[in-house]
TORGU-934023 format. One record per atom (N, C-alpha, C): x, y, z; residue in three letters. Coordinates in steps of 0.2 Angstrom, whole numbers, plus 5000, padded with zeros to 4 digits. Layout:
REM residues N
XYZala/...
REM end
This chain:
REM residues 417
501449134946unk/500749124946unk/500549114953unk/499849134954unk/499649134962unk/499149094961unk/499049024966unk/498648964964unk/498548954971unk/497748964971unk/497548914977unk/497148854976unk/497048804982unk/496948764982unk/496248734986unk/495748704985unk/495148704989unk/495248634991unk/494848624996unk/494648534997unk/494048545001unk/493648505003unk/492948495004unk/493048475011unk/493548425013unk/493748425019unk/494648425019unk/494848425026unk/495648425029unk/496148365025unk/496648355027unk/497048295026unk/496948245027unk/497248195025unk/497148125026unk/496648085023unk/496548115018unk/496148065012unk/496248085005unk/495948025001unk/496548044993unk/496548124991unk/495848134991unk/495948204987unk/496348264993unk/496548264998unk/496848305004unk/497548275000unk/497948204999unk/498548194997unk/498448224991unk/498048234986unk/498248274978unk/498448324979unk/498148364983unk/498148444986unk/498848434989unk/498948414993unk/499748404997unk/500348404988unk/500248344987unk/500648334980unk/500748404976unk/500048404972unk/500248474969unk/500448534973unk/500348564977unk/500348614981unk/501248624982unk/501748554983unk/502248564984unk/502748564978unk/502148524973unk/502548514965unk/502748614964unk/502048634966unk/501948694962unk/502448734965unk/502648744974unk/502948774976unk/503748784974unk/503948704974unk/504548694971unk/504748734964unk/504348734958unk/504248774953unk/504248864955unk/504148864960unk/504248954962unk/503648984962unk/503048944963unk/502448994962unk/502248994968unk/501849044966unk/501249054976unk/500749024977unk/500649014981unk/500148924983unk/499748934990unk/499348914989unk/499048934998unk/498448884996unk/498148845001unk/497648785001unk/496948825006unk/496548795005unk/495948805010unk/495648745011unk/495548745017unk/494948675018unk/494648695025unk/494248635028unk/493748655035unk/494248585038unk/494048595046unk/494348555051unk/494048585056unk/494148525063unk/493648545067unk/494348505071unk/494948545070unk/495548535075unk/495748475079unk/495648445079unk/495748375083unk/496448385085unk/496748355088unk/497648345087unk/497748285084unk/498348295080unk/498548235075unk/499248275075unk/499748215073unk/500348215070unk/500448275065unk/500048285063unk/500148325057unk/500048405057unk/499648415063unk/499348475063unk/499848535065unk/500448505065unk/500948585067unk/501048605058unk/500948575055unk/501048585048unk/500548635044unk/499948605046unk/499548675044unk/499248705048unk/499148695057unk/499048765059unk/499648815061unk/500348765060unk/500848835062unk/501048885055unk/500648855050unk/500948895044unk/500248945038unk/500148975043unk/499449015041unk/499549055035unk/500349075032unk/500449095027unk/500349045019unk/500248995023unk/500248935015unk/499548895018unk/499248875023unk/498348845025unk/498048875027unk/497448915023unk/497048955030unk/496248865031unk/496348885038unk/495848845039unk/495148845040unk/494548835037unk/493848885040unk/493748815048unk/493848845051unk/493748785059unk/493048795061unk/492948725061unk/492148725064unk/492248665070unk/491948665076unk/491248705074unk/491048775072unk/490348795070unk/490248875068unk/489748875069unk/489448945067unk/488848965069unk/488749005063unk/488249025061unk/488249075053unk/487449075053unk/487449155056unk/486549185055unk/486249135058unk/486449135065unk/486449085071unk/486049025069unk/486448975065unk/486248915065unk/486948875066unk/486848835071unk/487448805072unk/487848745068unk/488448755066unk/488748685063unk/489148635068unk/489148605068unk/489548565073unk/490348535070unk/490048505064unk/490648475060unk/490648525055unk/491148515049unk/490848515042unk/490648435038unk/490248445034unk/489748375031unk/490348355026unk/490248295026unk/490348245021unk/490048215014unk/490348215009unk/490148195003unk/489448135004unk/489948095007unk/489648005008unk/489747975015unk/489447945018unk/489447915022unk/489847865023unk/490647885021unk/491147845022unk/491447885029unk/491947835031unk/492247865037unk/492947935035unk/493247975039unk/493448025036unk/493748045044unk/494748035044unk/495148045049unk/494948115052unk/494548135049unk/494848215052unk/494048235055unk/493648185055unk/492848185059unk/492648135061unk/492148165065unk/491548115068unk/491548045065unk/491347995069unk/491247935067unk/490647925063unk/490147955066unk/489447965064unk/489348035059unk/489648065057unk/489848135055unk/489348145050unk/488948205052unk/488448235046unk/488748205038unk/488248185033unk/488448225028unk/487948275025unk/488148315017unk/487548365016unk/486948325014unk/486948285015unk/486148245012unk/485848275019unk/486148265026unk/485748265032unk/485848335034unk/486148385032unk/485648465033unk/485148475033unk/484848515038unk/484048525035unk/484548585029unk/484048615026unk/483848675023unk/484248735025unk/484248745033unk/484548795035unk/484948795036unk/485348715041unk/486048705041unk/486548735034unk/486148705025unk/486548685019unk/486648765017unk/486148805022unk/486248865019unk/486648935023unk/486648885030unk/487348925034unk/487948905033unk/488048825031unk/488748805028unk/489048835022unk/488448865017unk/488448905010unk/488648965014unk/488448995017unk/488749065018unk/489349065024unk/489349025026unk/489949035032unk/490549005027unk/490548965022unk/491148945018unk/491149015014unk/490849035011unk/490849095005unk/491249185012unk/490949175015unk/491349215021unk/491949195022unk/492349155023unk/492849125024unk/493449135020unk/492849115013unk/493349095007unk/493449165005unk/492849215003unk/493049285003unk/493849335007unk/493649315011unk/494049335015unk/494949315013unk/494949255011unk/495649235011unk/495749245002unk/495249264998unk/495349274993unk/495349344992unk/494949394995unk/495349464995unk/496049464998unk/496449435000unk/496949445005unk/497449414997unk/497449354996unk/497949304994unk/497649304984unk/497049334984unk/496949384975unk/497349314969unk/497049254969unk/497549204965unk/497249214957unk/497549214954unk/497649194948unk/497149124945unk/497349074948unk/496949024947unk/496748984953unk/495948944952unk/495948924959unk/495648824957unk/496048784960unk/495948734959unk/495448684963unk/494948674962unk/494548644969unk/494448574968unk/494848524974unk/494748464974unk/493948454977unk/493748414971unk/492848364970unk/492548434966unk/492048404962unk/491548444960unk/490848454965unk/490948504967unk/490448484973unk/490248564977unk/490648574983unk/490148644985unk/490648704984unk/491348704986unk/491748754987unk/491748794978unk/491748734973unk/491948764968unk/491448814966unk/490748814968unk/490148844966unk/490248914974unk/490548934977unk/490648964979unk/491149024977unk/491848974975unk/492249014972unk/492049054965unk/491549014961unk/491349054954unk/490849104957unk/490249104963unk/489949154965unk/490449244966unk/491149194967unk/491549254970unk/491949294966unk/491849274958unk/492149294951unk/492749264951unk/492949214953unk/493649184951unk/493749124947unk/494149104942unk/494249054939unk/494349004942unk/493948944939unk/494248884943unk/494248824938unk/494448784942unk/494548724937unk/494548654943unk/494048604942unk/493748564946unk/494048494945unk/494248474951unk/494648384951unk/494348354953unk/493948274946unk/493248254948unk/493648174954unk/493648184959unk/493848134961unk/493048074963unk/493448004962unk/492947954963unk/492047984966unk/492248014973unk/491848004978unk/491248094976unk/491348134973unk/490948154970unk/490548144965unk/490548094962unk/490048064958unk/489547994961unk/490047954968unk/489347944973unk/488947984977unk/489248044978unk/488948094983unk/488248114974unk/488348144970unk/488048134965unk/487448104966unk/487548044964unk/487047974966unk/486647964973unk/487047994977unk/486647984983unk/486448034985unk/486648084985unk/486248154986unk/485848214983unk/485148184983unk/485048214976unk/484748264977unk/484748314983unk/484648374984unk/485248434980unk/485648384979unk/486248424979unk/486448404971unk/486148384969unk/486348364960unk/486448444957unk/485748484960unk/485748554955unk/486348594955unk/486548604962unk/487248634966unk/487948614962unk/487948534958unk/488348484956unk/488448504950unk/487848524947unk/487848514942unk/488248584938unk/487948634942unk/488148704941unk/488948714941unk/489148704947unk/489648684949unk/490148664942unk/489948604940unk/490248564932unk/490448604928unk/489748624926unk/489548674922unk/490048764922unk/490048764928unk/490548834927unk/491248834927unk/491448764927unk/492348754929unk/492448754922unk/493248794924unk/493448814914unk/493548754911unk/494048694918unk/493948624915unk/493948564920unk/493748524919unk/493748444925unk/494448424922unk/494748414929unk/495048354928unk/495248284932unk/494848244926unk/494648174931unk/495348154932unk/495148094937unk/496048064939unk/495947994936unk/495347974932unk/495647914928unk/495147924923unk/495347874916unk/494747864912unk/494247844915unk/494147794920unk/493647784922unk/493147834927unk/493447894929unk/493047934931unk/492947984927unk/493247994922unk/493248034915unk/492448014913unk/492447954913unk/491847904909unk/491047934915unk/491147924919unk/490747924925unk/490548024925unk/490948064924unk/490648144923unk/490448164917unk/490748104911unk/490248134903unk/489548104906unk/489748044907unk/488948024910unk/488448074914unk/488948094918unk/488248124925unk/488248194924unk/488548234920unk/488548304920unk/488348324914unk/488348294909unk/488148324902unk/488848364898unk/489348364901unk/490148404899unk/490148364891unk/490648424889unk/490848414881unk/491448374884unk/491648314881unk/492548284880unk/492948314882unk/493048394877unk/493548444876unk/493548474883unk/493248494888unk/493148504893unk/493348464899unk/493248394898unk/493548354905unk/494048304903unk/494948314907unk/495448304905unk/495648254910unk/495948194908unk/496148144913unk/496948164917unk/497048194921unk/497748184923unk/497648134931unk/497948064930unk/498248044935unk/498348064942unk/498348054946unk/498448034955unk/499348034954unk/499548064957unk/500548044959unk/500548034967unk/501148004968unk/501148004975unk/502048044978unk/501948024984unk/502648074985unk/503347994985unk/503648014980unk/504047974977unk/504747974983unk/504948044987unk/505348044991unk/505048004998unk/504647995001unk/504347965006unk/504347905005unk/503847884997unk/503647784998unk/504047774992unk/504747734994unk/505247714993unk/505547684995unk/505647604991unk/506347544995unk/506747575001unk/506547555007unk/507147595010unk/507447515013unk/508247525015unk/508547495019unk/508347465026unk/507947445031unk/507847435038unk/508247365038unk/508247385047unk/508047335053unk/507447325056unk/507447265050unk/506447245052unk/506247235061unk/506747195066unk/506847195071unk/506547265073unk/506947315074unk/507147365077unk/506447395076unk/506347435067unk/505647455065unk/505047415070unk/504847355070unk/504347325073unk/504547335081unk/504947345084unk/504747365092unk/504747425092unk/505247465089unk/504847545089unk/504047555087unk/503947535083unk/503147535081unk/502747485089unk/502947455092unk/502647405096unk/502247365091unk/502647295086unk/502447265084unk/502947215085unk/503547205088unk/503947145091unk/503647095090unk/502847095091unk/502547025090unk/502546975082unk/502447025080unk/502346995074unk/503046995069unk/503646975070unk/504246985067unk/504446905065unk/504246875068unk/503946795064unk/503546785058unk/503046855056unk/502546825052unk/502746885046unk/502446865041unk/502446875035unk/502046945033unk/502247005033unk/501647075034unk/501247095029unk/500647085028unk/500247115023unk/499847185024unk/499947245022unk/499647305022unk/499247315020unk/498547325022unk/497747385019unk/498047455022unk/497947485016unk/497847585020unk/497347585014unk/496947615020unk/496247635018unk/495347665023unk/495247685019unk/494647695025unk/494347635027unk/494247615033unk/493747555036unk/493047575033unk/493147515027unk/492347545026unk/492147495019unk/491447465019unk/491247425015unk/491547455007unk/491547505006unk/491847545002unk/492347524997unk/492847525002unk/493647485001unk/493647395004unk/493147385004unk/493147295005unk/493247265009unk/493447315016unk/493747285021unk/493347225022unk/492747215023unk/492247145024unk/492647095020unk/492547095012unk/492747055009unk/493447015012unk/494047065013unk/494647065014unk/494747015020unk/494347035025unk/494146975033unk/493846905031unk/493346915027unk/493146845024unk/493746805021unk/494246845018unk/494646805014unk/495446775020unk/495246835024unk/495946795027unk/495646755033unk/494946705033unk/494946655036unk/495246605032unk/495546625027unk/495846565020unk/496346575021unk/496746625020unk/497246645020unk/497646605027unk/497346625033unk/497546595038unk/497746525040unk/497446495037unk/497246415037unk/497746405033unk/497946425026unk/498546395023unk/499246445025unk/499146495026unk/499946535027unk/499846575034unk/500146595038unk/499746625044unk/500246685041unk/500146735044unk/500346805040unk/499946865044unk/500246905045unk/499946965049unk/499647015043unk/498947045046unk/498747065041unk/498647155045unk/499047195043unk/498947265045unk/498447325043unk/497847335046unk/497447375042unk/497747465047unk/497647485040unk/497947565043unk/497347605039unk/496847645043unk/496447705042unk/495947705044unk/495547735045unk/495047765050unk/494347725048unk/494147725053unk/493547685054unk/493347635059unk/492547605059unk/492647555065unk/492347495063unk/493347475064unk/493247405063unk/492647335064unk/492247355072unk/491847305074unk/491347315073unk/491247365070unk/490447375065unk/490547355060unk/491247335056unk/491147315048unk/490947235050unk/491247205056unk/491047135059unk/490447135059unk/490147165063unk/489347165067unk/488947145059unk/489247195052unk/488847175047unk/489047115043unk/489547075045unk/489747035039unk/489346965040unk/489146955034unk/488546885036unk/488746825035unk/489346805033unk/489746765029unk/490246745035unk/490646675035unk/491246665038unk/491846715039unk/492046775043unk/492846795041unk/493046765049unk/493946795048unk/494246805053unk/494646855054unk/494746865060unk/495246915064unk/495646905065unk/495946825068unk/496546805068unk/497246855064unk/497746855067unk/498246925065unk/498046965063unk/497646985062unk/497147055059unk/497447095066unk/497847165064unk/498147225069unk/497847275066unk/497347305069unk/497147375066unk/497547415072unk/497747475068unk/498447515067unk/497847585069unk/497447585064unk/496847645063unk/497447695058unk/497247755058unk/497447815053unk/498347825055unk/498647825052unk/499447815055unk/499747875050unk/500247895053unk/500747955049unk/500947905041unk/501047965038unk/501347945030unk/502047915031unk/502447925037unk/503147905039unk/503047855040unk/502647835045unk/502447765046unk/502347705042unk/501847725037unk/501547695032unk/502047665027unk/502747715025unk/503147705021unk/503547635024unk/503547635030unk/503947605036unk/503747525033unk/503047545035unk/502547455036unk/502647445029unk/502447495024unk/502547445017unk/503147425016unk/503747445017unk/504347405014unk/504547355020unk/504047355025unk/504347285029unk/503847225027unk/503347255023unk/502947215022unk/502847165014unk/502647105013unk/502747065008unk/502147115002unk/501847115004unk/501247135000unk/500847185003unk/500447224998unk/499647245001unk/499247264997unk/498647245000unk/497947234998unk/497447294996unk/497247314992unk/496547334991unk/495947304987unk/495647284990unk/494847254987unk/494547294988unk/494347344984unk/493647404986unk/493447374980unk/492547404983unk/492147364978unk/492047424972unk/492347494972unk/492447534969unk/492947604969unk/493147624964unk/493947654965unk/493847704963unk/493847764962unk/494147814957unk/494747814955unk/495347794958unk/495947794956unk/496347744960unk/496547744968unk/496847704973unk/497647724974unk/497747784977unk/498347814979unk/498547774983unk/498347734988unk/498547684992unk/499047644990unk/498847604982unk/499047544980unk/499847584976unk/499747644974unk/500347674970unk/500847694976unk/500647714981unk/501147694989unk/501547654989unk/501047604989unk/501547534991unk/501847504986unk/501547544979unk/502147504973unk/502847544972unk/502747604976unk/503247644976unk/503747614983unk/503547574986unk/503947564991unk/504247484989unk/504247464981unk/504447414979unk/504047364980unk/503347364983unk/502847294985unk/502347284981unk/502247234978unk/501647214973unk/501147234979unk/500247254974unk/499747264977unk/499147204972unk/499047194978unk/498447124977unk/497647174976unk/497447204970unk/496947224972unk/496247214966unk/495747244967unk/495047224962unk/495047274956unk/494947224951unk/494847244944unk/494047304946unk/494347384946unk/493747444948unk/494147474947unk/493847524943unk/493847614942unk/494647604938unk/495147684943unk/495747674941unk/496147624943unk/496147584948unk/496447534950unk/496647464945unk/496247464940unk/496447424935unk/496947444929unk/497047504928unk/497547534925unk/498347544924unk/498347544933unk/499347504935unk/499347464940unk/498947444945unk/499047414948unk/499447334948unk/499947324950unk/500547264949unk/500447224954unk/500447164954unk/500347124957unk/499847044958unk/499247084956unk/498547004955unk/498147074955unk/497347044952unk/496947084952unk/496147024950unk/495747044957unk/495247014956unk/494647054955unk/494247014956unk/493447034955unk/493047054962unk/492847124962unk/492647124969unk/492247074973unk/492247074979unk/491947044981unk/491946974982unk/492546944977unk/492546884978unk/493346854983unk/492946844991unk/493446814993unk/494046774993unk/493646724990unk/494146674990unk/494746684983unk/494546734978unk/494746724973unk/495546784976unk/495446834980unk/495546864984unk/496346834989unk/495946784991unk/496446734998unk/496846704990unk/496946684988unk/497046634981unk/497746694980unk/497546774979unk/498146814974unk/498746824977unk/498446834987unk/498846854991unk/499146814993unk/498946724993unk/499246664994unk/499746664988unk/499646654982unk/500046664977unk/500746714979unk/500646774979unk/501246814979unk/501546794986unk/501446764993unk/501546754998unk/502146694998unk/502046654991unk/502146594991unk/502746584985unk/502946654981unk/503446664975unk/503946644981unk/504246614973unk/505046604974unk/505346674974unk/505946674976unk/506046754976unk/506346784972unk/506746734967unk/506646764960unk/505946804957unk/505346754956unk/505146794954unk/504646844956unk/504646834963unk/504546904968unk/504846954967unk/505746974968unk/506047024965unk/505647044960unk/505547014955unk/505547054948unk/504847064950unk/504347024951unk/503747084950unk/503747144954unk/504147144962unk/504247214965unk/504647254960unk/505047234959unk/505247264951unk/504947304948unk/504547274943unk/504047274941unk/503547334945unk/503247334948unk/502747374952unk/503247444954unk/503747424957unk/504147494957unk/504147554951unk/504447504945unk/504447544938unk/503947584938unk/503247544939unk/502747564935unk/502447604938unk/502647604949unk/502447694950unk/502847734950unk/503247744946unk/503947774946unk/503647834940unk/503147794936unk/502747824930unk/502047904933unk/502147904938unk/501547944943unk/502148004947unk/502348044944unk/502748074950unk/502348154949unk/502248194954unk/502048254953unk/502348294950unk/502948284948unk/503148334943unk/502748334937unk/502748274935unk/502448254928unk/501848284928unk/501448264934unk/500748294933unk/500448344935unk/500948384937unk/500948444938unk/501148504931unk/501648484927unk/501848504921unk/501148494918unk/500748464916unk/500148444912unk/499448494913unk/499448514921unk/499148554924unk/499348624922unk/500048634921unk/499948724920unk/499648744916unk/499848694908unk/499548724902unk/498748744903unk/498448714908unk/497848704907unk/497548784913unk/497948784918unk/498048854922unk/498248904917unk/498748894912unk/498848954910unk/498248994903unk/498048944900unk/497348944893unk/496748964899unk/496848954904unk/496248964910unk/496149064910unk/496949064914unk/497049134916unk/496849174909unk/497149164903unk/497249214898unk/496549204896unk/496049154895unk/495249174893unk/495149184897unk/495149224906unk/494849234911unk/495049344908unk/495649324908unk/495949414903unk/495349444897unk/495649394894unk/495249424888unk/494349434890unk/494149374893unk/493549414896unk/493349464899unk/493749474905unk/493549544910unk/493849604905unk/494249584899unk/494449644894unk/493849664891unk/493549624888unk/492849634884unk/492349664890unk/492249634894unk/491749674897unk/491849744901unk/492749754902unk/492649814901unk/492649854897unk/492549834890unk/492549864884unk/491749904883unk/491249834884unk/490549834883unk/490349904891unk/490749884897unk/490549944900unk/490950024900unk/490950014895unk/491450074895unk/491050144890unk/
REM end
C-alpha cells in the first residue's frame, strides 16, 4: 500500500509525533510512506532526518511567494507557540484574503506535485483543517486525524469554519484521538458516529523507556551538575497558558517552601511573557527552562526524574504525559480532554494551584514501596498505546477507504462510457 501523510505544520509537536509514529509503524509493515508538511528550515537536531531523505519527507519551504504575494512563514492553527516558528508567528485568522489564497495555491502546487510523482493509495491528513481540503480538490482519498487543536482553531477562527467544515465533510473518516475529541467533532461538524472513529495517540516505546543511568554523569553532560542534589520534576510542553504553565509556577511557590526540587520545563515558548502575565503569587525558584530539547534527551530527564507535570487547562489527548509513563514515572496531571483516560499518578482540576503543589508534593514524598508500584503502575498502563496496535486499527479503515474509492471511479467510468 502507498500512504502519505500530511501535517499542517513540521515536527515537534503532538500531531508531527503521530505522523512520525505511524509513518514508521507503517514502514516496518513493508508499505510505502512518504509525509508532507511546510518548514521555514531553521537548524534543529533533527533536520538531517528529513531534509537529507527527500525520498520519505517532501517539504513545501517557506518563505514563498505564490501569484506574487509573499508568505514569510506558514500560519498556525492557534496562537499557541510552535518549535518550528516565529514567536509571534502568523496564524490563518491574520491572512488578509490574498495571503489565505496564495497559501491555498502554493500548498495545492506543492502537494500536486509530490502526489503526481509518489500516486498513494490513501492519504492520511493530520488536523481537519486546510491540506485535507486540498487533497480532496486533487481527487485523492483521504481520511482526517481530529487532533485537539483543530477544534480551537474552529472556535477561533471563523473565517475558516466553511473551509473546516467541507474539509469534515469530504474525509471517508475522522479519526479522533480520544472520546473526548470524538465528542467535540459530533458537536462542531455535524458527522454521523459511524463516520468518526476514536484511535488513541502511541508513543515510541523504544526511546521512553526505564533505562539504567548515571544520574551523575547524564546531569553534567546535559550541564545540569547543579541540580544532582535536588529532586527532578519534568513539563514537556509548549510554553503556553494552554498547557498551564502559569498555573504550574504559581504552584511551585508551594512546592518550594515545603520540598525544594528542580522543576524542568522543556518546549518552546517565552517563558517571561507567561510571568509578565501571571497575576497571582508564583515562583522561579529551581524552575530550568531547557526550551524545545531532542526526544533523546527528554527520554534522559524523564527517567532521572521523580515525576512530571501537566496542568493544561485543556487537552485533546497529552502524548507528553504517555512519554513519561513510558519511562516508568508517574504524571501529575489535570482532569481534561484525553488526559483523564490514563494518565497515572494524581489528577487535578485545572487551574487549581495549590491542589496542583498538594499531588506533586504527595508523590515526591512516597515511601518507595509505594512509589515503585505506581511507576509500575504508570509503566503498564503506557505499555497499552504502542504503534503497532494503533496502526493495525487504521489499516482496516485504509483498506474499506481504498476499495469504496475503486468501486467509485469503476462507476463512473461505467456512466462515462
Amino acid at each position: 500500500m502507498r500512504i502519505l501523510l500530511t501535517n499542517t505544520g513540521p515536527w515537534g509537536t503532538g500531531s508531527g509525533t503521530v505522523a512520525d509514529g505511524v509513518m514508521q509503524e507503517l514502514m516496518r509493515l513493508g508499505h510505502e510512506v512518504m509525509a508532507f508538511f511546510p518548514d521555514i528550515g531553521w537548524p534543529g537536531v533533527d533536520n538531517d532526518k528529513y531534509y537529507l531523505h527527500p525520498e520519505r519527507y517532501r517539504i513545501a519551504p517557506f518563505p514563498a511567494t505564490y501569484a506574487g504575494v509573499e508568505l514569510y512563514t506558514f500560519p498556525l492553527i492557534i496562537p499557541d507557540p510552535n518549535p518550528r516558528n516565529y514567536h509571534d508567528a502568523w496564524t490563518f485568522k491574520r491572512l488578509s484574503r490574498a495571503q489565505l489564497r496564495a497559501y491555498f495555491g502554493y500548498m495545492k502546487q506543492e502537494m500536486k506535485r509530490l502526489l503526481d510523482e509518489f500516486r498513494p493509495d490513501i492519504v492520511e491528513c493530520q488536523h481537519i483543517w486546510a491540506l485535507d481540503r486540498v487533497v480532496h480538490e486533487l481527487g485523492y482519498p483521504y481520511i482526517a486525524v481530529a487532533h485537539h487543536s483543530d477544534q480551537l482553531g474552529f472556535i477561533y477562527d471563523e473565517r475558516m469554519r466553511g473551509l473546516v467544515l467541507e474539509s469534515a465533510g469530504k474525509a471517508g473518516y475522522i479519526f479522533a484521538i480520544s472520546e473526548y475529541v470524538k465528542e467535540e467533532v459530533l458537536r462542531l461538524y455535524g458527522l454521523t458516529p459511524e463516520r468518526v472513529v476514536t484511535i488513541p495517540n502511541g508513543y515510541n516505546q523504544q526511546l521512553f523507556q526505564p533505562l539504567r543511568l548515571n544520574r551523575h554523569q547524564v546531569l553534567e553532560r546535559l550541564g545540569l551538575a547543579h541540580l544532582e542534589a535536588l529532586p527532578l520534576i519534568t513539563f514537556c510542553g509548549k510554553v503556553s497558558k494552554t498547557k498551564g504553565i502559569d498555573v504550574l509556577l504559581q504552584a511551585n511557590r508551594i512546592i518550594q517552601r515545603q520540598q525544594p526540587a528542580a522543576l524542568l520545563i522543556l518546549g518552546s515558548g517565552d517563558l517571561k511573557q507567561i510571568c509578565r502575565e501571571i497575576s497571582g503569587p508564583y515562583s522561579l525558584e529551581n524552575v530550568i527552562y531547557l526550551g524545545h530539547c531532542p526526544q533523546e534527551e527528554l527520554a534522559l530527564l524523564h527517567n532521572l526524574a521523580v515525576l512530571s507535570v501537566l496542568p493544561s487547562r485543556t487537552e485533546g489527548f497529552g502524548i507528553a504525559a504517555l512519554e513519561a509513563m513510558g519511562c516508568g514515572k508517574p504524571i501529575v496531571a489535570t482532569r481534561v480532554g484525553g488526559l483523564a483516560d490514563f494518565a497515572v499518578g494524581g489528577l487535578v482540576e485545572p487551574e487549581d494551584a495549590p491542589g496542583l503543589a498538594e499531588q506533586i508534593l504527595r508523590v515526591l514524598r512516597m515511601n518507595a514501596r509505594d512509589y515503585n508500584l505506581l511507576c509500575d503502575e504508570a509503566l503498564n498502563v503506557a505499555h497499552r498505546y504502542s504503534w503497532q496496535m494503533l496502526v493495525d486499527r487504521r489499516m482496516s479503515y485504509y483498506e474499506t477507504l481504498i476499495e469504496k474509492n475503486k468501486k467509485k471511479k469503476g462507476q463512473n467510468r461505467f456512466r462515462n462510457s
